[in-house]
C-alpha positions as CSV (number, residue, x, y, z in Angstrom):
1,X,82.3,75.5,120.0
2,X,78.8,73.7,120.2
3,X,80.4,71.9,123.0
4,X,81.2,75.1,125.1
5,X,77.2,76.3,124.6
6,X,75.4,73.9,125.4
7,X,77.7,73.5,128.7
8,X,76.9,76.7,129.4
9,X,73.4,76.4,128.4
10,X,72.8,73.6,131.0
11,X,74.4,75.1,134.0
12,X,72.3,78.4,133.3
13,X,69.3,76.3,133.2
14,X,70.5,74.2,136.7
15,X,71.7,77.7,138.4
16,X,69.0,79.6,137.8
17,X,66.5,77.2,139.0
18,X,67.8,77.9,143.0
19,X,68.1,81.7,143.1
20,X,64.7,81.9,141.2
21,X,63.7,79.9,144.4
22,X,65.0,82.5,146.9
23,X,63.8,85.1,144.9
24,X,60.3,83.5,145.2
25,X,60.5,83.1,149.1
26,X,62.0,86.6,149.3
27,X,58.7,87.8,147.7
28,X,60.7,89.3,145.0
29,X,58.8,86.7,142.0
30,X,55.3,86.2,141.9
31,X,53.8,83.0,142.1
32,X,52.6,83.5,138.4
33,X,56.0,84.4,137.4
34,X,57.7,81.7,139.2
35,X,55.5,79.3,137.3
36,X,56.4,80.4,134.0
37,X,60.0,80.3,134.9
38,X,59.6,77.1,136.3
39,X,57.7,75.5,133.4
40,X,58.9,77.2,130.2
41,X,62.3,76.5,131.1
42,X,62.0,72.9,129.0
43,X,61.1,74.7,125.5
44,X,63.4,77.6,126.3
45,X,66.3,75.0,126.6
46,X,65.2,72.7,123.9
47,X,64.8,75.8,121.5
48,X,68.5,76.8,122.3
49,X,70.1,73.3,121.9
50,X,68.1,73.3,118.4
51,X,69.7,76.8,117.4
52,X,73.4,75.3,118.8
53,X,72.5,72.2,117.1
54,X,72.0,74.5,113.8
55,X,68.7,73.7,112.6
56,X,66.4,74.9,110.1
57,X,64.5,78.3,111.4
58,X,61.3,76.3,110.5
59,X,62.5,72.9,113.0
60,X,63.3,75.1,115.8
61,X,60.5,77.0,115.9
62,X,58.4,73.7,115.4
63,X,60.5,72.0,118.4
64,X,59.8,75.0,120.4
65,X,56.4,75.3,120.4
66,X,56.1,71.6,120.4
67,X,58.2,71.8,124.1
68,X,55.5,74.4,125.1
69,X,52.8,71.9,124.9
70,X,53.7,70.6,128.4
71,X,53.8,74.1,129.9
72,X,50.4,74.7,128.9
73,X,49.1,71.5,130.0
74,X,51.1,72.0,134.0
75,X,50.7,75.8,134.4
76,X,47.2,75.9,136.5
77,X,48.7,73.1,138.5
78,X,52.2,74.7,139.1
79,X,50.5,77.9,140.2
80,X,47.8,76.5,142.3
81,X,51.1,74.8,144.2
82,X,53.0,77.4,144.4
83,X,49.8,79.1,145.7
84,X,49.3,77.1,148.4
85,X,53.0,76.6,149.4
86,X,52.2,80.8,149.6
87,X,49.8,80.2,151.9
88,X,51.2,77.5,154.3
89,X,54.5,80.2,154.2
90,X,52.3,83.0,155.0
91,X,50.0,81.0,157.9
92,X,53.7,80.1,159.5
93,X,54.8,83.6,159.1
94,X,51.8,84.5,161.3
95,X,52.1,81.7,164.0
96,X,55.7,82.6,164.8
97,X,54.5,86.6,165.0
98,X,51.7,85.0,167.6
99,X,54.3,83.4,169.8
């Protein structure tokens, strides 16, 4: 049974990751929301092998919130990529509308 999750936890984590994409080029996502979906991901993953894995309530947690330690450190640079990926999208968008 642990097998089967955490199968199915890793292709949730790898298909998700390119139809949050379109979503985000669609418009559909925020860049703010894109960069939490891109960046908690890690801690989101690591807490759910932790509960497949059956630890203690007190070492998931702990592993959890130790995974979000990244996230907090790479947000204001994911967003200010995404941002300006936003931008160079947009200021393409508005050469082909000029030709």
């Amino acid at each position: 049974m642990q097998g089967a999750l955490t199968v199915l936890v890793i292709a949730a984590a790898v298909i998700s990751r390119p139809i949050e994409a379109r979503l985000w080029r669609a418009g559909r996502l925020s860049d703010r929301t894109t960069a939490l979906l891109l960046i908690e991901r890690f801690s989101v993953v690591v807490g759910l092998f932790a509960i497949i894995d059956g630890g203690a309530p007190p070492l998931v947690a702990g592993v959890t919130l130790l995974g979000l330690v990244p996230a907090a450190m790479f947000y204001r640079f994911t967003l200010d990529l995404l941002h300006e990926q936003s931008r160079l999208r947009a200021a393409a968008g508005r050469e082909k509308l000029v030709q």
